[in-house]
N, C-alpha and C positions, 0 to 999 in steps of 0.2 A: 797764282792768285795773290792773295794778301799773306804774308808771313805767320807765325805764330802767333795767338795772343803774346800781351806780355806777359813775364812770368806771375807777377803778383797779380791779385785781382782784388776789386773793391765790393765789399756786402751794404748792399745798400737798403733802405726800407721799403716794403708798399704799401706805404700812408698811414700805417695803425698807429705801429709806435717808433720814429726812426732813433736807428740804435746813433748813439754816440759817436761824435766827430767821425762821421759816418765818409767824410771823404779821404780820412786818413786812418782807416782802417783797413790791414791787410791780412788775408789768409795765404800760409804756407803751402806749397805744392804738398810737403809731406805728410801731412794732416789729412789732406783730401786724397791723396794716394792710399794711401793705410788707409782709410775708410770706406773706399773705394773697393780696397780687394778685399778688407774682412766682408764686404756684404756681397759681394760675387761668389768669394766661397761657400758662405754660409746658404745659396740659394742657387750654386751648381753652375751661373753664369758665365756666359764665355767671352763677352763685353760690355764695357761699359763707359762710359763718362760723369763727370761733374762739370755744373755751371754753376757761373754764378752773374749774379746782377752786376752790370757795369755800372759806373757812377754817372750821374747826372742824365740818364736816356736810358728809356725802358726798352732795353736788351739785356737776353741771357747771352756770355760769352762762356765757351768752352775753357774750362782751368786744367783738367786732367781727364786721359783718354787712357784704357788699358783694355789690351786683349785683342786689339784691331789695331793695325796701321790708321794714325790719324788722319792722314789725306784721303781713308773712305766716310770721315765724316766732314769734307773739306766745304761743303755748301752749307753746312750748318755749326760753322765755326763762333759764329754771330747769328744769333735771330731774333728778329721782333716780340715783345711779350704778345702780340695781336697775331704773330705767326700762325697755320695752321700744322702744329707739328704737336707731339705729345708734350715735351716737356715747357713747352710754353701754354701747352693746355693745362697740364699739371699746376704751374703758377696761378694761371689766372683762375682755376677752378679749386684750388688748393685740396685737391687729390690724386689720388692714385691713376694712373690711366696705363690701363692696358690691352696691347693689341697681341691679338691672339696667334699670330700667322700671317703669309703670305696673303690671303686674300682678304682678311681685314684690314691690312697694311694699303691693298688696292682700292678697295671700298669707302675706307675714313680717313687716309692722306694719300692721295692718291699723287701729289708730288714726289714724295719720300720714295714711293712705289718705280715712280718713271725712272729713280735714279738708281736706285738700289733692287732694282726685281729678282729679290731672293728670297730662300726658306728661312723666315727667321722671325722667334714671339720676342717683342722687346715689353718694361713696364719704366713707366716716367713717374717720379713723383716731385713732392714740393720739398725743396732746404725752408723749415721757416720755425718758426718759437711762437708763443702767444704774440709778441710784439712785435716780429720782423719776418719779413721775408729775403733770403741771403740767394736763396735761385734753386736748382733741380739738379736730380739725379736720373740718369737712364740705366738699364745693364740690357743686356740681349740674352739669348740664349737660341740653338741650335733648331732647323725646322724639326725636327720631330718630340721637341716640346709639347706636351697637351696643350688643348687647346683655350683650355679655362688656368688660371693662376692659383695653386694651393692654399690654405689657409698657412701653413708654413711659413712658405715661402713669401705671402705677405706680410705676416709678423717679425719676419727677420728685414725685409725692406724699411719696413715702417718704423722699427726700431733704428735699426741704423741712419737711416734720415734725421730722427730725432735727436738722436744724438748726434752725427754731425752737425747739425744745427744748433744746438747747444755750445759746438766745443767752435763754433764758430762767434755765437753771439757773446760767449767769453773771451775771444782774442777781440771781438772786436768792441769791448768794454777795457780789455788790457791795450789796445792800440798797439800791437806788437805785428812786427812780421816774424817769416821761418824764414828757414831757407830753403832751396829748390830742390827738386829734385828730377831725371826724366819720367818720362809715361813710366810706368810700370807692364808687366808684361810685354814688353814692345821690344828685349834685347835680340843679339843675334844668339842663333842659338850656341851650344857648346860644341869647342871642337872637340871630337872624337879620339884625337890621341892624348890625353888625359892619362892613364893607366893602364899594366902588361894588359889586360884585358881588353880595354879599351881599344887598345895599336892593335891588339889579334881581331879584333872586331871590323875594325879598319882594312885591314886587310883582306878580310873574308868577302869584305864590299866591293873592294875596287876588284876582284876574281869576278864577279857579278858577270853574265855573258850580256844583261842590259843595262843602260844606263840607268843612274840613280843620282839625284840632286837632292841635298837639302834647303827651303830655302826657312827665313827667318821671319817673323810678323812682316815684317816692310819690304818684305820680296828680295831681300840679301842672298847670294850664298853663301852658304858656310860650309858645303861639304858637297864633293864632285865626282864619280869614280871614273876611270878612263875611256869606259864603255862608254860614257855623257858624253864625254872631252871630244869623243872621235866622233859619236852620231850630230854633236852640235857644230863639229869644225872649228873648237875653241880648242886652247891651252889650256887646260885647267889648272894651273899657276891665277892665269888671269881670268879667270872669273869667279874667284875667290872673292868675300865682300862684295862684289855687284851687285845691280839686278840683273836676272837674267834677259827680260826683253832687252836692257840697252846695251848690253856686251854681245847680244849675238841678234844682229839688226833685222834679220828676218822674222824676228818672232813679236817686234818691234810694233804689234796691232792692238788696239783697243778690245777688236773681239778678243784677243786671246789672254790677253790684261784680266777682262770680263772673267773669265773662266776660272784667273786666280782669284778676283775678287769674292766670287761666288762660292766658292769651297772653301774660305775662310768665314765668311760671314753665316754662310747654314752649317757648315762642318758638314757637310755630304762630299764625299767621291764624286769629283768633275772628272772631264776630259775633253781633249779636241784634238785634230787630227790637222800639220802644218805644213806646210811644202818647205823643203830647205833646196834652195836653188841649186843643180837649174831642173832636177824630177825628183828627186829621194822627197819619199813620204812618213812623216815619222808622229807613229802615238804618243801623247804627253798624257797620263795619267796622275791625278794629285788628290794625295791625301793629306786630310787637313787632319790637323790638332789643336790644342788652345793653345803651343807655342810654334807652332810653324806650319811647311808643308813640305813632304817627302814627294819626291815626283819620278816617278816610273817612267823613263824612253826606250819607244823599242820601232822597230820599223815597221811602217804599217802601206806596205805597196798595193794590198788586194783594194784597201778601199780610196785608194788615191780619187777616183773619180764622185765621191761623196763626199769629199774635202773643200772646205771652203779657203780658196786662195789667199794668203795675204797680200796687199796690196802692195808693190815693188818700190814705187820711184814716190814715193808717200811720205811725210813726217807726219805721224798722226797725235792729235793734240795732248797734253798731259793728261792724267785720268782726272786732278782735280779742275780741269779746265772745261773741261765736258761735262763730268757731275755739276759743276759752279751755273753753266748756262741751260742744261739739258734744267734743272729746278726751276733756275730762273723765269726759262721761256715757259716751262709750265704754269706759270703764276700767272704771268701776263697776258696769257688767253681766256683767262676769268675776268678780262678787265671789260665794261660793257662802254662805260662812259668816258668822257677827260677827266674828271675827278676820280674816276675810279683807278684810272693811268697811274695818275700820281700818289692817290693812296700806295697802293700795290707798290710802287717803286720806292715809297716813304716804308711802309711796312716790309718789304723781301729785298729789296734793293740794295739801299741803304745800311742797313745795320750787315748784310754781307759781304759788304767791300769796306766797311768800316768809316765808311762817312756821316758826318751829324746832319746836315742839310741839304737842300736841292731847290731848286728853280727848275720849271718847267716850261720852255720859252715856243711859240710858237709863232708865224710868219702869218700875216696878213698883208695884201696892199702896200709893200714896200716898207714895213714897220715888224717888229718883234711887238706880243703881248704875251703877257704873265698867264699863264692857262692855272700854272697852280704851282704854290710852293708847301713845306714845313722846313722845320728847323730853326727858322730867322727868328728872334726874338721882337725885333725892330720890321714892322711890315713896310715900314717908310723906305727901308733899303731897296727891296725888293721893287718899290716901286716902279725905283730908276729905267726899269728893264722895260716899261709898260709904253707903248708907242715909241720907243726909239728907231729910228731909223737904220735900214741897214745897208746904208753909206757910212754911218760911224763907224770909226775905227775904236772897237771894244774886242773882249775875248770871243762873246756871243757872237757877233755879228759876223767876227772871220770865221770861226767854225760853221756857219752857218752856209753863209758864200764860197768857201771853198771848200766844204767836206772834209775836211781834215781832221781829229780832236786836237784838244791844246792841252797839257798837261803843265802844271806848277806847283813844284813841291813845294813853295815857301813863299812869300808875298815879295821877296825881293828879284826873287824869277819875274813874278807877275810884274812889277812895276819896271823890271827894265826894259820890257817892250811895252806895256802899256802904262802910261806916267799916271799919279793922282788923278786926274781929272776924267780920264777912261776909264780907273775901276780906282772907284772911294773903298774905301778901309771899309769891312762887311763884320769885323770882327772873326775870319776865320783865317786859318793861316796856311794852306794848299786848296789846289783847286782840281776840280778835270769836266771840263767844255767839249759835249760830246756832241756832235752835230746827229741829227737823224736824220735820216735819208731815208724813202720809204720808195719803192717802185723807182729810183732814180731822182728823185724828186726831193727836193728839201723841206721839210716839214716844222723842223725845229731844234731846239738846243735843250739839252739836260746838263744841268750844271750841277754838281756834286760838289758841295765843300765840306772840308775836314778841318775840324780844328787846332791840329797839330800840325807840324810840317810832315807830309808823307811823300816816301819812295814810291815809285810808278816806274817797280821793275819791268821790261818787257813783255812776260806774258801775262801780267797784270792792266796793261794798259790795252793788249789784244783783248783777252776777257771782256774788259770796259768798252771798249769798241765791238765788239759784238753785240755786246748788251745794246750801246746805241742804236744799232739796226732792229732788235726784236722791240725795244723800247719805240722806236719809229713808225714798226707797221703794228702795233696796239694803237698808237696815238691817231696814224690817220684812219684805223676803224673806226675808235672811239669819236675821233669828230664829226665820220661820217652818219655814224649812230646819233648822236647827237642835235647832225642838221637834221637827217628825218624824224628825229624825235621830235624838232620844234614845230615844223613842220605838218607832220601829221597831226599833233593837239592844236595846232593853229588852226587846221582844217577843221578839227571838230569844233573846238570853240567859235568860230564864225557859226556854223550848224544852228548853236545855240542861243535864244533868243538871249542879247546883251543883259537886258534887264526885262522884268515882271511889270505886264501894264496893269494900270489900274481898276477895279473891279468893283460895280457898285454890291456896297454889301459885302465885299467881299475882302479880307486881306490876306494878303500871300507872302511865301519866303521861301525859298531854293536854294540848292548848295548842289553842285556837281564836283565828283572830285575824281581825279583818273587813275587808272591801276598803277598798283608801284612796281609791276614785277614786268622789266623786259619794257620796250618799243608798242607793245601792245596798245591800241585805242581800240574803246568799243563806240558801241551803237545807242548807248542810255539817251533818251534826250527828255522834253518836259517842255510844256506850251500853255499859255493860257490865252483862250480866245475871247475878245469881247463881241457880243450879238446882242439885237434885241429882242425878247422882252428878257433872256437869259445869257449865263454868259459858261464858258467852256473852260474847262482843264482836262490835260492828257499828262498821263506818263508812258514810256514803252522802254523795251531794252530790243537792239537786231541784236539778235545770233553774231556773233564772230566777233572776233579783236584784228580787224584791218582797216584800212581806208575805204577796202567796200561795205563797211558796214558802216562807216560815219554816212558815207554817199548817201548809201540809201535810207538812213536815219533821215536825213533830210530831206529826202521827196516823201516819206512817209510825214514826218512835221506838217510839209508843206498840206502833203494830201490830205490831212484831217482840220486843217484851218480853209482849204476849199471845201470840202464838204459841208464844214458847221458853216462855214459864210451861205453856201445856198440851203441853210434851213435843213437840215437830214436831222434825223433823232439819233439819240444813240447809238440804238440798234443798226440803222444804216450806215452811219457814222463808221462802227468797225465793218461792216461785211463789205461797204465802199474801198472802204483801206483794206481788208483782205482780198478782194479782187485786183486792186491796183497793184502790188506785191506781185503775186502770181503772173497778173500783166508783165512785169516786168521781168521775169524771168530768172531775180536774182540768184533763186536757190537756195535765199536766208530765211529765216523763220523771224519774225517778231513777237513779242509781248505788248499788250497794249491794255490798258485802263482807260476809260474817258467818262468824262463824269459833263454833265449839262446842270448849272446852279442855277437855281430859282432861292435866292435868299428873302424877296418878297415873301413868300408861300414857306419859306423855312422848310426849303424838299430839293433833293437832290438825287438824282435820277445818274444811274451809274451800269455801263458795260463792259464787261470783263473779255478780253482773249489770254486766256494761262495765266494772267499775272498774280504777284504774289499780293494778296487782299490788305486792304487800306487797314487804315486803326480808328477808330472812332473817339472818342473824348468827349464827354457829355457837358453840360453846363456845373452838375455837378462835381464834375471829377473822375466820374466812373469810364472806365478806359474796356472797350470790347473788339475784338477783330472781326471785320463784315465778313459775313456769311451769303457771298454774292454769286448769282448764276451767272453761266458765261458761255464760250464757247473754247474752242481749240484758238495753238497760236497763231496769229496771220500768216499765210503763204502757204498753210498745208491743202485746205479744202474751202475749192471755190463755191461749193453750196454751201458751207458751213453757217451758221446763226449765231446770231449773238444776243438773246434775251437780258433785259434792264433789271435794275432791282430799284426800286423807291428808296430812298430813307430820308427820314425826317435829321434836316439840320436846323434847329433853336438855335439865336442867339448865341454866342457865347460857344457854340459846337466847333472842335477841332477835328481834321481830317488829317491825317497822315501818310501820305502816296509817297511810294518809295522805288526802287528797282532793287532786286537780289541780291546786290553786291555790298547791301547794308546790313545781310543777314545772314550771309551764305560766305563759310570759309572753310576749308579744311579743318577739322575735329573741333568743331564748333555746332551744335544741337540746334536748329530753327526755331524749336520750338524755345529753349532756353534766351535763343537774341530775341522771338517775339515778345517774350514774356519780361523780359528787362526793356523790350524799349515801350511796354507799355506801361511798366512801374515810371519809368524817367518821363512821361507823356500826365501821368496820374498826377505826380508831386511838384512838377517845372511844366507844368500844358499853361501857367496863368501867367507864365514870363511873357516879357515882350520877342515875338515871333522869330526876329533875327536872331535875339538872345538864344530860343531853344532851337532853333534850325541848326545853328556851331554846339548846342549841346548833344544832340541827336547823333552826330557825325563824330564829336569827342568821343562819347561812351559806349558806340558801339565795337568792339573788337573786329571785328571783320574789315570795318569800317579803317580803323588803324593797318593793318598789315592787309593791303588791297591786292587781290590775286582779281580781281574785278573792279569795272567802273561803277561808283554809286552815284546815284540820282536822288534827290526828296523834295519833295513838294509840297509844304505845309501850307494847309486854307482856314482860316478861320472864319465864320459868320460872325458879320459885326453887330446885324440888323436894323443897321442904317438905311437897308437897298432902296 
């Protein structure tokens, strides 16, 4: 993937107070190393890392790792402060955040989970001072950690954060750097002939009738006995210093990679059972420690047939190349829409391949268009990219036509095949032109720019080219999501009468607004009919959030604007429309209101099926909710009734018809929404109508985070009729 951070890193502010020549302030490796391990000790920890803010783009980068092999935390080298991971929760919430175990690990990041599914409680917190925030600290500790965090143990976090943070926002008032130093905890271990003791110890080993490997944090060896040498079919000369998969190529799998990963990160006793060609079967048992792993070989012939095969004629991919996309692609399945594509890829993407920017180019009609960018400072640049043709000869447009990526480390790369005129100066100085391909099919270009010159070693550019394909088939969901999104509310919006006719006597004002969560459309709809000598209003909601509920939303509209046209009352008015329903077999249920205005006579004659009861508004001010007979909802019972209620509407009388989606949310009290939207009808009922219709829909909470469609339909009597 991408190389190390560099070594220095920059602390940068988060908006309170930023600290001093804040882009030329550097922290020493050895400051955060030494801080690092006095606060793992001091709370029994067996990993940990420090970030910190990088300059200019709100990402935590990785500064120092101890106690783990850093390539098991290779996908979250770089991460977005909007990441869903702890220490970027940490940041943004500026505390403590701790996950208790394995299955909280799956439950509240369930990325982290996909990549690392092991025993292990980690706790994140915030680097920061009254006036700066510099970035975070994680440490881990073993699965059989309790499952709640000590008070202890968080006072010795808390503290040492503190003070890290202190001794950071002093160097970065002295504008000093350190010097470097490696990870800590991360050496190989000690050879064994050291001292007379030591050699006799030595010796005792290699007599051993089974094999015995030591390896080091980063899967080194450092110690081999003969019994190993012979059950592996290595020299144990050579595979001193290795790793063991890549010295002895059969053991050369992911899965069994997996197995060390795993008994280093929980500290539990693994094992697995290997084929070494072309039948010997042999048990690898590994015991971990907080500086390495001793591993047990012995031959294991009875359960050969319980072994799972390594794969032979196979190069199976790095570990951090698999953790890097196995994240990735988990992110990118949370993406619903195109905007949501490019977020996702602005927020995980980007800050982990170490790029500042991106274009997100999509094919129409023989033209590229801009679906969505960040990074640009200058939106005019981007624009360039917006209907051009893909005949031009650009980066874009080859990657695109010919499935290939383009990679350029420096803009002089870039202008020797493509001159000025094909790609103007963007302000950034590499690039990487990833065509997506989805189903075979060319879909579009992700353009990634970096503002430095950067390397695009080999399997860095593979990585990036994978991501292209999982980046490809989110994007052709998301558009697909997208056309039936328009699609579907287009459908319902037709449903809906354009505008409110005009009503003697009477003034009106409506707001429908559609659910926010998901492709979902419902059934809300809202009608006012003119008749003589009276004239009609409805509201209803159908059961469901599909196209068959707008449908039949619509023959229901229709059916109660036939009815009241051939003269029905109320009362028949619904039990008309609850037979029509059941006619029709749909299976939906609806709600329904309908109200017949006599504003002459100041009376208003009203039939209820289930809906939630109108608000009343008096001339005075005084606000009550109708207390109306009814029956059941349309569609259940074909004999069912529907008795009217009278009420007197004066002058100056406000009515409030609404659908449930204005009232009704998840941990939200009906009774608490009715009771505020009859205070906001009490104090704002004398505004002008359109005015309190957007107020109505403003104030109500439901109404804001819509897991439902809302409908309202406010009538005033003018007593003009």
């Amino acid at each position: 993937m991408r190389g190390a951070p560099r070594e220095e890193v920059v602390a940068v502010s988060d908006g309170r107070t930023p600290p001093q020549a804040a882009a030329d302030v550097w922290s020493g490796r050895p400051l955060l190393s030494l801080s690092l391990a006095a606060m793992m000790e001091h709370v029994k920890a067996h990993s940990g890392a420090v970030y910190l803010l990088a300059p200019d783009e709100p990402v935590l980068e990785m500064a120092v790792m101890a106690g783990l092999p850093r390539a098991f935390a290779a996908p979250w080298e770089r991460v977005g402060l909007s990441a869903p991971v702890p220490v970027s929760e940490a940041v943004r919430e500026g505390r403590l955040v701790w996950v208790g175990g394995e299955e909280d690990m799956a439950r509240r990041y369930p990325r982290i989970s996909m990549v690392l599914p092991y025993s292990f409680a980690l706790a994140a917190l915030p680097l920061a001072t009254a006036d700066a925030t510099y970035g975070a600290v994680y440490v881990t500790w073993p699965g059989d950690h309790p499952p709640e965090l000590s008070d202890r143990e968080r006072e010795h976090l808390t503290r040492g954060c503190d003070l890290l943070a202190a001794r950071l926002a002093q160097a970065a008032r002295a504008n000093r750097a350190t010097p470097h130093e490696p990870d800590l905890l991360a050496a190989p271990l000690p050879d064994l002939a050291g001292t007379p003791g030591t050699v006799e110890a030595a010796r005792m080993v290699a007599r051993l009738p089974y094999g015995l490997v030591a390896l080091d944090l980063h899967g080194r060896v450092g110690f081999v006995n003969a019994a190993a040498a012979e059950l592996l079919g290595a020299v144990a000369e050579d595979l001193l210093g290795t790793h063991l998969w890549a010295s002895v190529p059969w053991l050369n799998d992911p899965a069994y990679e997996d197995r060390y990963r795993a008994a280093l990160i929980s500290q539990h006793i693994t094992s697995f059972v290997a084929l070494r060609p072309p039948g010997d079967w042999l048990s690898f048992r590994l015991y971990p420690s907080t500086t390495g792993l001793s591993v047990r070989i012995s031959r294991a012939r009875a359960v050969a047939e319980m072994a799972p095969q390594a794969p032979r004629n196979e190069s199976p991919s790095r570990l951090v190349t698999i953790s890097q996309v196995l994240s990735l692609a988990g992110s990118l399945t949370e993406a619903v829409g195109v905007q949501d594509v490019v977020q996702l890829v602005a927020d995980e993407i980007c800050p982990a391949v170490g790029s500042q920017a991106l274009v997100l180019l999509g094919s129409q009609a023989g033209r590229l268009h801009v679906l969505g960018h960040r990074g640009y400072p200058d939106t005019h640049i981007v624009e360039r990219f917006d209907g051009l043709p893909l005949t031009e000869r650009t980066p874009g447009t080859h990657a695109l036509r010919s499935g290939l990526p383009a990679f350029f480390e420096s803009r002089q790369q870039l202008e020797h095949l493509y001159p000025n005129r094909h790609a103007p100066p963007d302000g950034f100085a590499a690039w990487a032109y990833l065509p997506l391909i989805a189903s075979g099919r060319p879909v579009g270009t992700c353009v990634l720019a970096y503002a430095q010159p950067h390397a695009f070693p080999a399997d860095e550019r593979a990585v990036l080219t994978s991501l292209g394909g999982l980046i490809a088939q989110a994007l052709e969901r998301a558009r697909l999501y997208d056309t039936k999104n328009q699609l579907a509310h287009g459908l319902q919006a037709a449903l809906l009468p354009h505008s409110l006719v005009r009503l003697p006597g009477i003034e009106a004002a409506a707001r429908y607004l559609p659910a926010t969560q998901g492709m979902e459309i419902g059934g809300d709809f809202y009608d006012l009919v003119p008749t003589r000598p009276f004239a009609a209003a409805v509201i209803g909601d159908v059961q469901g959030h599909n196209v068959t509920a707008a449908g039949l939303m619509g023959q229901i509209r229709t059916g109660v604007r036939a009815f009241t046209t051939g003269g029905q009352s109320p009362e028949e008015v619904m039990s008309s429309t609850n037979r029509l329903l059941i006619d029709l077999g749909a299976e939906l249920f609806a709600s329904c209101l309908y109200l017949r205005l006599d504003p002459a006579r100041g009376r208003a004659v009203m039939a209820r099926a289930g809906h939630p009861p109108p608000l009343l508004r008096r001339p005075d001010g005084r606000v009550r909710v109708l207390d109306l007979a009814g029956g059941p909802l349309l569609g259940i019972d074909a004999a069912a009734t529907y008795p009217s209620t009278e009420v007197g509407l004066a002058p100056g009388s406000l009515l409030a018809l609404y659908t449930d989606g204005l009232i009704e949310s998840p941990g939200i009290d009906i009774e608490d929404a009715l009771a505020d939207l009859g205070e906001l009808l009490a104090t704002a009922g004398d505004q002008p109508l359109e005015y309190l219709a957007d107020e109505v829909v403003r104030h109500s909470m439901a109404a804001r985070e819509r897991a439902d469609d809302v409908a309202v339909l406010l009538l005033r009597a003018r007593g003009d009729g």
